[in-house]
Legacy VTK file of the C-alpha trace (Angstrom):
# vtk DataFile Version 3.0
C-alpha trace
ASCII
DATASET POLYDATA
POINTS 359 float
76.068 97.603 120.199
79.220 99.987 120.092
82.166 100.131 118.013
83.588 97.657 120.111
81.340 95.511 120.607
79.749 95.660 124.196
76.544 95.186 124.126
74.140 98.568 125.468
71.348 98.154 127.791
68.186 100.032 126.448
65.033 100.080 129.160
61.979 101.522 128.085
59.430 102.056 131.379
56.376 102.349 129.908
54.014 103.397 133.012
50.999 104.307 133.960
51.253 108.609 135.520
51.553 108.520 139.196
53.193 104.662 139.231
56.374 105.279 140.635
58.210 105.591 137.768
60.345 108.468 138.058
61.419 106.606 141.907
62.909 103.787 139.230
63.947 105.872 136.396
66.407 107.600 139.282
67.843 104.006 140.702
68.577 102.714 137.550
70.027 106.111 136.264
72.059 105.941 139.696
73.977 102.734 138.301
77.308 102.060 135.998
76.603 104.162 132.670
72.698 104.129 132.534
71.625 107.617 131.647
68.132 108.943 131.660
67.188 109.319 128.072
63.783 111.431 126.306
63.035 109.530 122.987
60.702 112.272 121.878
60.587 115.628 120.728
58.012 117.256 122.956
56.132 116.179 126.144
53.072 117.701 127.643
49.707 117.793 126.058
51.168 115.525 122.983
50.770 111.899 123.108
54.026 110.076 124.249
55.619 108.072 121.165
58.689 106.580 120.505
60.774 108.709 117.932
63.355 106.951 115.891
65.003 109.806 115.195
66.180 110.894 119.153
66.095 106.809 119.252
69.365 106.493 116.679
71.002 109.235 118.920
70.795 107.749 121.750
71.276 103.708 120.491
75.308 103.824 121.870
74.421 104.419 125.426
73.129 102.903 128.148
69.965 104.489 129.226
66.529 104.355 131.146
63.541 106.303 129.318
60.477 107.011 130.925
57.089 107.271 128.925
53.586 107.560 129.456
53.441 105.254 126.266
50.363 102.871 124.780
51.841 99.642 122.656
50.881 99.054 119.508
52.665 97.635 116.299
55.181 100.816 115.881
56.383 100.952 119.841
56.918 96.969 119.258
58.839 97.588 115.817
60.780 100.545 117.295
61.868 98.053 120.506
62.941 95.267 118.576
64.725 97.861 116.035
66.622 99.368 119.179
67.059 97.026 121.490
64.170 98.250 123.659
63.324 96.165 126.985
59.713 97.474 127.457
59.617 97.636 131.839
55.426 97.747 132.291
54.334 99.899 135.593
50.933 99.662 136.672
49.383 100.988 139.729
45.851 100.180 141.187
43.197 102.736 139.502
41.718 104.419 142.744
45.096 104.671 143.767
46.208 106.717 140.637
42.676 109.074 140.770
44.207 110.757 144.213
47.820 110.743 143.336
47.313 112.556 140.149
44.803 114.887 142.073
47.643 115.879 144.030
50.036 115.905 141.295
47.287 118.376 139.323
47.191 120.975 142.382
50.580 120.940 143.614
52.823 120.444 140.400
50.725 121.203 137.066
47.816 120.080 134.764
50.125 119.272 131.142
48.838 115.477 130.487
48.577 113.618 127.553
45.544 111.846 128.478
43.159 114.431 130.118
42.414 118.311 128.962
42.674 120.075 132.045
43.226 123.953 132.804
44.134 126.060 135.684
40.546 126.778 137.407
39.998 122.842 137.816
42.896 122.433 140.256
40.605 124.520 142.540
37.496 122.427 142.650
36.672 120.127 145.506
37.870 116.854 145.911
34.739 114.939 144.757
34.186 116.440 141.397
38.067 116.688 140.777
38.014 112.830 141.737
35.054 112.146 139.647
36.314 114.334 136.654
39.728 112.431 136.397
37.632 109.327 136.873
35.629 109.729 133.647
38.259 111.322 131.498
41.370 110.342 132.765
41.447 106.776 133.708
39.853 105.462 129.953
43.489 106.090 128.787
44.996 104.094 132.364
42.867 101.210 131.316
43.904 101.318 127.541
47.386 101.849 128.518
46.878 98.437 130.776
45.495 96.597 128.296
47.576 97.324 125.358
50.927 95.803 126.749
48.749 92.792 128.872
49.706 90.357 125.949
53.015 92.069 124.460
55.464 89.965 124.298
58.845 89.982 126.317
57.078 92.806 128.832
58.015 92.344 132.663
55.092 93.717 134.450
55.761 95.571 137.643
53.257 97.016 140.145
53.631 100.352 142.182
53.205 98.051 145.352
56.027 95.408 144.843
58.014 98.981 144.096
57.507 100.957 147.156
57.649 97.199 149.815
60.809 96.055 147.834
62.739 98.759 145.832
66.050 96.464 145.968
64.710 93.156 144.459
62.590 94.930 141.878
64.988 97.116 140.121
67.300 93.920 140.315
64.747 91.846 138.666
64.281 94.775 136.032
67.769 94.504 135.330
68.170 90.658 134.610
65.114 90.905 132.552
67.300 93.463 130.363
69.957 91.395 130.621
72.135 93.973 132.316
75.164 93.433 134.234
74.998 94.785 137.318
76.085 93.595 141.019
73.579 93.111 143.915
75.511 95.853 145.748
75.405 98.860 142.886
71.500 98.227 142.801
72.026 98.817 146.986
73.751 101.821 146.790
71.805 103.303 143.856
68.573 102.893 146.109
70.172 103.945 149.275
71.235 106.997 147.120
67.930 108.019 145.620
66.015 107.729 148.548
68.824 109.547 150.560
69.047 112.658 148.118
65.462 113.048 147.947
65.978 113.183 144.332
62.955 111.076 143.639
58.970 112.358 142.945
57.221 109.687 144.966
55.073 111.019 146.297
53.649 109.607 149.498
54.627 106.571 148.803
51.749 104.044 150.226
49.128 101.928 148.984
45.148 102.019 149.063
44.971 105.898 148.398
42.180 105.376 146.519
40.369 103.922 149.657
38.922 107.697 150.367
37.068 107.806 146.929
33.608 108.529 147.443
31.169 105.631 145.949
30.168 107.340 142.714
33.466 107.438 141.620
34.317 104.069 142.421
31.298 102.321 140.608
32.357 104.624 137.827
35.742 103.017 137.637
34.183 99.628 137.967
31.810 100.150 135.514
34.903 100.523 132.909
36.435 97.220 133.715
33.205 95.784 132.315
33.664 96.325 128.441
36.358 93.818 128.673
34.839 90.822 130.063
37.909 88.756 128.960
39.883 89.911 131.133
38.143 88.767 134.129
40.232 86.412 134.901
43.388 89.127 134.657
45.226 89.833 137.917
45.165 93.037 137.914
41.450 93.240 137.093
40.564 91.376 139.910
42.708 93.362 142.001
40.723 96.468 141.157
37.670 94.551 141.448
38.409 93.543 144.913
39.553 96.863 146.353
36.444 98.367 144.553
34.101 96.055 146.442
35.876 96.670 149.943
35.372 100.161 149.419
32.124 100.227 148.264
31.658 97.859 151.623
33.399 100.416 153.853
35.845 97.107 154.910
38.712 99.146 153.025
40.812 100.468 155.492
41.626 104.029 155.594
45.182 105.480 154.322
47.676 105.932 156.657
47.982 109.677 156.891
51.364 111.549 156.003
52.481 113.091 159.121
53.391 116.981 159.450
57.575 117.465 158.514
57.624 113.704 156.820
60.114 112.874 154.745
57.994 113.274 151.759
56.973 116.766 152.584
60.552 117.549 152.946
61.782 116.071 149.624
59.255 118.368 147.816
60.466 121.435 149.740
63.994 120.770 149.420
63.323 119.986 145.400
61.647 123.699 145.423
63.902 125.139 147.024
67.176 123.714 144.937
65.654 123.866 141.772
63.909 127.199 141.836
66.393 128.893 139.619
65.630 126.700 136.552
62.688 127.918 135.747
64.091 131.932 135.080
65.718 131.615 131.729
67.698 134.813 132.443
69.182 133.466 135.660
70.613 130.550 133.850
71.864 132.648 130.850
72.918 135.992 132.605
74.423 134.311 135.656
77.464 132.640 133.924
77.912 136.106 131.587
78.415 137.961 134.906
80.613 135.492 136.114
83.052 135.703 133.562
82.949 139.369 133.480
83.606 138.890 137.412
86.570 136.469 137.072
87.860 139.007 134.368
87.611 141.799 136.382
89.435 139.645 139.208
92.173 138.881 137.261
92.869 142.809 136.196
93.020 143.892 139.500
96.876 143.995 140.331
96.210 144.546 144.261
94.267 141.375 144.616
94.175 138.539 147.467
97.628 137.797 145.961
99.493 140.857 144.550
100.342 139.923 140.744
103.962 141.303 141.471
104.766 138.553 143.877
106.019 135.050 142.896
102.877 133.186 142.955
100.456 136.686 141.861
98.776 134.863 139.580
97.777 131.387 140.949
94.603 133.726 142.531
93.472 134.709 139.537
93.680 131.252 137.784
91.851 129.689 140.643
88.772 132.338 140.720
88.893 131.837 136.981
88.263 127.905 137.052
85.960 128.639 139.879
83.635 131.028 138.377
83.697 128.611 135.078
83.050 125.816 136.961
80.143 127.672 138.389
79.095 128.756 134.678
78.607 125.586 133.462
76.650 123.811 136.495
74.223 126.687 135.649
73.942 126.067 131.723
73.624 122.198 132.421
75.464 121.835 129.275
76.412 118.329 128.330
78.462 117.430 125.200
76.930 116.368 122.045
73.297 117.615 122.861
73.729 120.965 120.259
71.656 120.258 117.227
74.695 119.637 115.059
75.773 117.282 116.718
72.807 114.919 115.835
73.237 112.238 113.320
71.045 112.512 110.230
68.247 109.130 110.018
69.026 107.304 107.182
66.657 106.353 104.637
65.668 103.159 106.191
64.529 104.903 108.990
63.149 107.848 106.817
60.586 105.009 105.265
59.770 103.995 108.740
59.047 107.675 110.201
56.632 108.088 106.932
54.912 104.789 107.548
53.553 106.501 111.101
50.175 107.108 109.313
49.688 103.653 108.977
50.328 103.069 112.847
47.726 105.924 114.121
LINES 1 360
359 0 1 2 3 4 5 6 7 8 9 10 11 12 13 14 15 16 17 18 19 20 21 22 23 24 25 26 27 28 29 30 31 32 33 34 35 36 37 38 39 40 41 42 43 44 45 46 47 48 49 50 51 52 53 54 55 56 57 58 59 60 61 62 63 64 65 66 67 68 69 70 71 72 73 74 75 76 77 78 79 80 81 82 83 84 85 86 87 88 89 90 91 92 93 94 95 96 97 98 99 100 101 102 103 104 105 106 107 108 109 110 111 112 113 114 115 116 117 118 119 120 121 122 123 124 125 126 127 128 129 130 131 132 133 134 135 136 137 138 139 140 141 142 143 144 145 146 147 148 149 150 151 152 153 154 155 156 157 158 159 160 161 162 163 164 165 166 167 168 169 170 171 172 173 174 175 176 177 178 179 180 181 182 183 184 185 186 187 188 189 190 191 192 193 194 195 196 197 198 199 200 201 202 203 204 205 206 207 208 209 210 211 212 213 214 215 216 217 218 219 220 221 222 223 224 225 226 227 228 229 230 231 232 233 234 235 236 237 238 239 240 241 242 243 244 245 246 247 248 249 250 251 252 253 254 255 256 257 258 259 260 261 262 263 264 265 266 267 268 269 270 271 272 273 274 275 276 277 278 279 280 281 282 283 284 285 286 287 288 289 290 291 292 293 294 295 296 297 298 299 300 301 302 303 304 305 306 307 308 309 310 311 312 313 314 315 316 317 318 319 320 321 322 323 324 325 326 327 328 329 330 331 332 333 334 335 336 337 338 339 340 341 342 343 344 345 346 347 348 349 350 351 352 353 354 355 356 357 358
């Protein structure tokens, strides 16, 4: 709640890697005041855990977090504390083996859930498959099966995602209670998936259908130490796509053709965002631009001579330009300096210390 009273919209999409979560993370971000939020200090190799701390700064907006997050009793304390609608994304297991191959070779290997360095991107397909398989997916199928019985969870699947974007994100949103018109969830879509701004990355089902057999029993073989769940959905999903593979009746994956749309969205992303990742372009740029605008505005011989009527209007513009320019650069957004941050208070101090308890 705010000072006056409206009511904030907190959405927590707790997802499997590779789900399609960063595709709804951007639509939902796209509408009214949602805002994409990180509840948590640090990412890569660490575990992914709510932190009330960046939770209390962010509890006046309206925002959209995305975590690679297990449930247990502190992520359910920490949602009902906050406000937290927990959004579930699941996606089928051979599915998520390939996509997060790809992801490993083309983007990085920093994951919470799997130790990986540099040389394994470069092994063959099989034994990358099979490695992910055994060390990888135990965590998928915990993740699963932690939030199968939470309570007030809406459960979405990387299929019903990618065949119906619109009604999906729309049925996220009345299960957080949000209000929102049918025609701002439109336009968000039509504006992620116009921009390119999204990391989905082929975006089609059955990728997993080109695992070789090993593999797939392997996966199989998991689902077995929970033989209550064989009744689950979602287990007998996997269960069935396992067996069509294993029977060669699965059919193959559409192939991604040469100059798709999805190879262009990663180029383009390269390509606009190459500059964030030099520290000294993003720092140093803006330092010679003021020194650039200053020099501008010294200059009495300019565009417009200073002497005449309107000498100056010139110098103000390339002044605002140049700043404007400055600050797309350092991305800087108001209230994110450290000092800015609210102290927790000692309610929440009690909670943070109780962690131990939780792990």
């Amino acid at each position: 709640m705010t000072e006056n009273g409206k009511r904030r919209t907190h959405i927590l999409l707790a997802c499997m890697p590779k789900s399609g979560s960063t595709f709804l993370s951007d639509i939902i971000s796209e509408i009214g005041d949602f805002q994409r939020a990180v509840p948590l200090p640090a990412a890569g190799r660490r575990e992914q855990e709510l932190d009330e701390f960046y939770l209390q700064q962010i509890d006046d907006q309206d925002y959209v977090a995305q975590l690679h997050i297990r449930n247990h009793r502190w992520t359910e304390e920490m949602c009902q504390d906050y406000g937290i609608t927990p959004i579930v994304l699941v996606r089928s297991l051979f599915d998520c083996v390939v996509s997060l191959r790809d992801h490993i070779r083309r983007e990085g290997n920093l994951w919470p859930m799997i130790w990986l360095r540099p040389e394994h991107a470069h092994l063959d397909d099989a034994t990358l498959d099979r490695m992910i398989a055994r060390l990888a997916i135990p965590w998928y199928l915990n993740f699963y099966v932690s939030w199968r019985n939470a309570s007030n969870r809406l459960l979405i699947t990387y299929e019903e995602l990618i065949e119906g974007p619109v009604e999906i994100t729309k049925e996220v949103l009345n299960f957080a209670q949000a209000a929102v018109s049918d025609d701002q969830i439109w336009q968000a879509v039509q504006a992620v998936q116009g921009k390119a701004a999204s990391r989905l990355n082929v975006g089609v089902r059955g990728r997993g259908n080109c695992l070789d057999h090993e593999t797939v029993r392997g996966i199989l073989e998991l689902l077995d130490f929970y033989p209550e769940s064989a009744d689950d959905p979602y287990f007998q999903m996997l269960r069935e796509q396992g067996r069509s593979i294993l029977s060669g009746d699965a059919p193959a994956r559409p192939k991604n053709p040469a100059g798709s749309r999805s190879s262009r969205m990663r180029i383009a992303r390269k390509r606009r965002r190459w500059w964030k990742n030099y520290h000294l372009v993003r720092f140093a740029a803006p330092v010679l631009l003021g020194i650039a605008a200053a020099s501008y505005s010294l200059m009495p011989n300019d565009l417009i001579p200073d002497s005449a009527i309107y000498g100056y209007v010139d110098d103000a513009v390339i002044i605002a330009l140049f700043a404007f320019l400055a600050g797309r650069l350092t991305k800087y957004k108001r209230g994110s300096s450290p000092g800015a941050r609210r102290r927790p208070d000692s309610a929440s101090v009690q909670r943070m210390l109780r962690r131990i308890e939780y792990q």
